[in-house]
N, C-alpha and C positions, 0 to 999 in steps of 0.2 A: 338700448336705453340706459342713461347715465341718472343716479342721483346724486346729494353730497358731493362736495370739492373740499379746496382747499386742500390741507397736506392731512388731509383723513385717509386712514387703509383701505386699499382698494379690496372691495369683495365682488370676485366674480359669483356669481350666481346662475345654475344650469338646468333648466328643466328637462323632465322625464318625457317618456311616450304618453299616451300620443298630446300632451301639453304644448305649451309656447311659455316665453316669459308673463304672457299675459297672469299665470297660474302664482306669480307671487307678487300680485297688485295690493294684494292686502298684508304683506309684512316689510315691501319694500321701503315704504315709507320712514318705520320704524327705524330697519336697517341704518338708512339715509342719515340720521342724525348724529351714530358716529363714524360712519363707514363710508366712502365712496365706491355706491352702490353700481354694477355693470351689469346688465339684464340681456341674454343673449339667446334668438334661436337657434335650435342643433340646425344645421344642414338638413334642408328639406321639411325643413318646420317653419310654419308662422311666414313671415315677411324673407325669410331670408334665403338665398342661392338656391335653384336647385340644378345643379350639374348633371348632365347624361352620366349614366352610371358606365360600369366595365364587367366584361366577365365573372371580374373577381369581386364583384363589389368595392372595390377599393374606394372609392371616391368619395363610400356612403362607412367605413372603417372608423372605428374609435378614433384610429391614430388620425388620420387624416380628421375628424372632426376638430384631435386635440392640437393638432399641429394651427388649424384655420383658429382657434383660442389663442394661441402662441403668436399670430401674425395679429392679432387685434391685440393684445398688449401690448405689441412692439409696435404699431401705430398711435396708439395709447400714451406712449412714453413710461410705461408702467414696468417698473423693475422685479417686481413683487407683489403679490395678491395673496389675500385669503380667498378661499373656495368653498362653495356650498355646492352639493349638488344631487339631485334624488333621481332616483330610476335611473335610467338610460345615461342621463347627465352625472350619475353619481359614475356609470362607468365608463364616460367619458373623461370623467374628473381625474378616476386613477390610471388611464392613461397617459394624462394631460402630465400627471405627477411622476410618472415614472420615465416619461421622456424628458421632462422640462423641470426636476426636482428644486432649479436654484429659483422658480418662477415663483413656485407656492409657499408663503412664509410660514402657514401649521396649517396642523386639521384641525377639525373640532377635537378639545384636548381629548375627550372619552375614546376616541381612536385615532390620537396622534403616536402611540404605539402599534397600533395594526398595521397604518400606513407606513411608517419606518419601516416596518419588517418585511411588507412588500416589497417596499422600494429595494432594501438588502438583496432580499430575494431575487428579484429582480437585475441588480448586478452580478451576483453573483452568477449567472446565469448565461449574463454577459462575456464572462472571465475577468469583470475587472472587479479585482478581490479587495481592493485599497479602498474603493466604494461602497463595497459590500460590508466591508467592518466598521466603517464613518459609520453606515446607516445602523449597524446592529450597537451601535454606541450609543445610537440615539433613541434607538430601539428599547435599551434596557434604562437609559436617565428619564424613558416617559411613563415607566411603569411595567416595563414587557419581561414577561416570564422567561426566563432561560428554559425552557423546556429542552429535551434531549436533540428535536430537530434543530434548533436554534443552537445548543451547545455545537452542533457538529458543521452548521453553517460556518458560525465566528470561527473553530478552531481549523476548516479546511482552508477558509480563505486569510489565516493566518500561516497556516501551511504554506500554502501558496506564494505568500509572500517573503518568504523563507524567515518567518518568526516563531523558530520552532519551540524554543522554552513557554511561549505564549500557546501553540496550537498545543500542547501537551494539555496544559490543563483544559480546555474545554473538548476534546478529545475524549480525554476521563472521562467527561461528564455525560459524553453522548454514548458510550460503554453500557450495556444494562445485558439487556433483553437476548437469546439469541435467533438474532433479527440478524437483515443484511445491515442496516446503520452502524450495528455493534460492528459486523464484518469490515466495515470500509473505516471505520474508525479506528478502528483497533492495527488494522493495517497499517494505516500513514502515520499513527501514535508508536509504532514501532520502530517506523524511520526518525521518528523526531528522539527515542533514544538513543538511536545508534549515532545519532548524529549527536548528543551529549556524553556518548560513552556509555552508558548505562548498557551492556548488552544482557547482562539476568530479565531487566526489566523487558528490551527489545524482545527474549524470547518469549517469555510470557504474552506479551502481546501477539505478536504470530503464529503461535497456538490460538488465541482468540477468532484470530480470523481465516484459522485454515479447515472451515466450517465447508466440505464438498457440496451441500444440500441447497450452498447460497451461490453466489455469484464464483465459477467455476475456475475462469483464473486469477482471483485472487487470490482463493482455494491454496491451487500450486501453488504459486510464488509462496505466499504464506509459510504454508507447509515447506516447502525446500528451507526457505530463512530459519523458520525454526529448527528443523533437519538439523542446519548445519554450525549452526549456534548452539543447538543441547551436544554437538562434537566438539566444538571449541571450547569449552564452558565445562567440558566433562572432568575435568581433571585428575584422569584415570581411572574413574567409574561412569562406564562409556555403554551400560543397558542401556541406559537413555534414549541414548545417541542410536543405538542398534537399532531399538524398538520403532524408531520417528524415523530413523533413514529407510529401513525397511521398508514400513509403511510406502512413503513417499514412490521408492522403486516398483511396488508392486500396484500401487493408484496410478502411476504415471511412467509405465513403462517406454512408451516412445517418444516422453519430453525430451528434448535437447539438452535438456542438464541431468537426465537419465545415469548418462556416462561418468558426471562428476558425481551423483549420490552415490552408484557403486563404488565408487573411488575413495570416499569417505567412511561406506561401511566397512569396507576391507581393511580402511585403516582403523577403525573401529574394534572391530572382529580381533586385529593384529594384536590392539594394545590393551585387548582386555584378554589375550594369549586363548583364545577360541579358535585354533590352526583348522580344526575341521569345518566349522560354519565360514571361516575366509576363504576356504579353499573352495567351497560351493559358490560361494559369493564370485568371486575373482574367475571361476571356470564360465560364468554364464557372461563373461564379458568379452569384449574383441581383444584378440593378441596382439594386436599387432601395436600397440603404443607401449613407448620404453616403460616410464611409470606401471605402465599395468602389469608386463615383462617382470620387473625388477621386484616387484611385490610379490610374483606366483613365483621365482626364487626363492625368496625369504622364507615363506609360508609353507611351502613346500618342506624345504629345509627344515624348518622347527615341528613340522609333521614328523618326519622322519627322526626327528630327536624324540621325540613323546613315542614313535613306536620303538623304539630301539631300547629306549629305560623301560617302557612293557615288554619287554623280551624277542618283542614281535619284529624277526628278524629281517623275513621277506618282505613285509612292509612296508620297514626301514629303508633297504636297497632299492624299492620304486620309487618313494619319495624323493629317497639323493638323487638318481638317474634321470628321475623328471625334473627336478633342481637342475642340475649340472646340463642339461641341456639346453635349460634360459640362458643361462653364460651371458648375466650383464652386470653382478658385482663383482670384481675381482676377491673382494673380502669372503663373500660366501661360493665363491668358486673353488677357493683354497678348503676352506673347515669342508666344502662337501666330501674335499680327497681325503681329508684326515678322519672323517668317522666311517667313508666308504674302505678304509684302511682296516678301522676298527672294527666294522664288523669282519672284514676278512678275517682279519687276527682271531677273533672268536670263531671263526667257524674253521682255523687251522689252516688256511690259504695261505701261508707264510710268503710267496712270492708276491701272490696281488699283493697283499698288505705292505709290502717292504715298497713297491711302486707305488701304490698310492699314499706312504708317508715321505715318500722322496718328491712325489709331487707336488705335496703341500709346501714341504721346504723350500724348496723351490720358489715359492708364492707370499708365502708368513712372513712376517714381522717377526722378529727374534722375541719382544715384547709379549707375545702371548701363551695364553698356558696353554696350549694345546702343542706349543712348537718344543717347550721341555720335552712332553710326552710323548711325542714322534721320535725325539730320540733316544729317548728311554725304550721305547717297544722296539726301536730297529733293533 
């Protein structure tokens, strides 16, 4: 049923259960004098189709309701309509609008923001996030709260669309509570630092969301990013960095980046000269990678310097021995011959010591002080 013409706004109009159009006889009228009024039954109501249904009900489905609405306006010649619609019809309506958004021109204003944020919702859902922040634009010009759901909507499906200066800030905004929201927010606000450079700010954020109690890997990830940014970021005061790589190693001992945290703490360990906690660290690791090799050298090595200035002599000579057996710096293959010299020398081994500072010679750079002192002790 049609009332009003001419180039009046078209108003679809949709009754509820178990109604018919017949249910708005007494306002249509009114309608009619500025609207071009359209009175329609749902499927299976009133005068109109009723089709054998299917398993799934489909036949008798919002969508297919709202789709057979979309096929009478487009018989219509109708580009655009306003929509009324109570009960059934009302959620027919907001299907009608979230599949055919360019068909409906507003809601009634009082929930022409609910509707936006639907519809947002609703793309966003989709994956089409360009849609999803149309709507939540239109969402917040009709009155609609930014609440925290809504801050993390607009900033993911700005994320999304790699406008990441833009998803920072409502990212913040979805930050509170700790909540998974916070978790997944806090996570993707961390890559939209790094991706401005901000990495103080990135770590902060991945500590937010390396929250184990919430969503499990985001947890990890989190936690590693952080891990490895409080290492980078240490600038020679590398607790930090111990403390958070730790952590990580011993939450996530047979993750796949397992092998690169230990690799991190050992250099950690290294550069904050803790030779004994690198040396635990580096032993519970596989030998067999040069990197890992090359550091239980080192470590080793500057062990055996720390026992050697304690006096502790036997010590000293396991540490060089278990050094000198990695044999993959040429640099620390040399000074091992030259303090395994030295301590010969202190203990009156005058022969080993005379070969192990001919060995170093051998090896050294004239440039260093320890190659003076080989020949000075020969």
């Amino acid at each position: 049923a049609m009332g009003g013409g001419g180039d009046k706004t078209p108003l679809l109009i949709v009754h509820g259960h178990p109604h018919t159009h017949v249910i708005w006889r007494k306002v249509a009228p009114a309608m009619a004098q500025d609207r071009k009024v359209i009175l329609v039954d749902l499927r299976g109501y009133g005068d109109s189709t009723k089709p054998d249904s299917t398993p799934d009900h489909r036949p008798y489905s919002k969508r297919e309701m709202a789709r057979a609405l979309q096929l009478l306006l487009q018989s219509l010649g109708i580009e655009q309509c306003d929509f009324v619609g109570h009960d059934r019809g009302g959620r027919v309506g907001h299907r009608f609008a979230l599949d055919w958004p360019e068909l409906v021109r507003k809601a009634v204003p009082e929930r022409q923001a609910e509707l936006e944020r639907v519809i947002a919702e609703s793309w966003f859902r989709l994956d089409d996030y360009n849609a999803a922040i149309e709507h939540m634009d239109r969402y917040t010009a009709a009155g609609g709260e930014m609440d925290r759901d809504a801050s993390y909507l607009k900033g993911f499906a700005l994320y999304r669309t790699a406008r990441y200066d833009e998803a920072a800030e409502w990212l913040r905004k979805a930050c509170g509570a700790e909540d998974a929201l916070t978790q997944n927010a806090s996570y993707h606000l961390a890559d939209c630092y790094l991706r401005a450079g901000d990495k103080q700010a990135a770590m902060q954020a991945f500590a937010m969301a390396s929250d184990e109690s919430l969503d499990a890997s985001i947890a990890e990830d989190a936690l590693f990013n952080y891990a490895k940014l409080q290492y980078e970021l240490g600038g020679g005061a590398f607790n930090g960095a111990i403390n958070v790589l730790t952590r990580y190693v011993e939450r996530y001992p047979s993750s796949p980046r397992a092998e690169e945290a230990r690799a991190l703490l050992i250099a950690a360990y290294y550069n904050s000269r803790d030779y004994d906690a690198a040396y635990r660290a580096i032993k519970q690791m596989p030998s067999g990678d040069a990197d890992i090799r090359a550091a239980l050298q080192k470590i080793t090595y500057f062990r055996a310097l720390e026992a050697y200035k304690a006096g502790d002599m036997r010590a000293a000579q396991r540490y060089l021995t278990e050094s000198a057996a990695v044999n993959v710096s040429p640099k620390y293959t040399a000074l091992n011959a030259f303090w395994q010299g030295e301590i010969a020398f202190a203990q009156g081994a005058y022969p080993v010591a005379a070969a192990k500072y001919n060995a170093y010679l051998k090896r050294a750079p004239r440039t260093e002080r320890e190659y003076a002192l080989a020949w000075y002790n020969l």
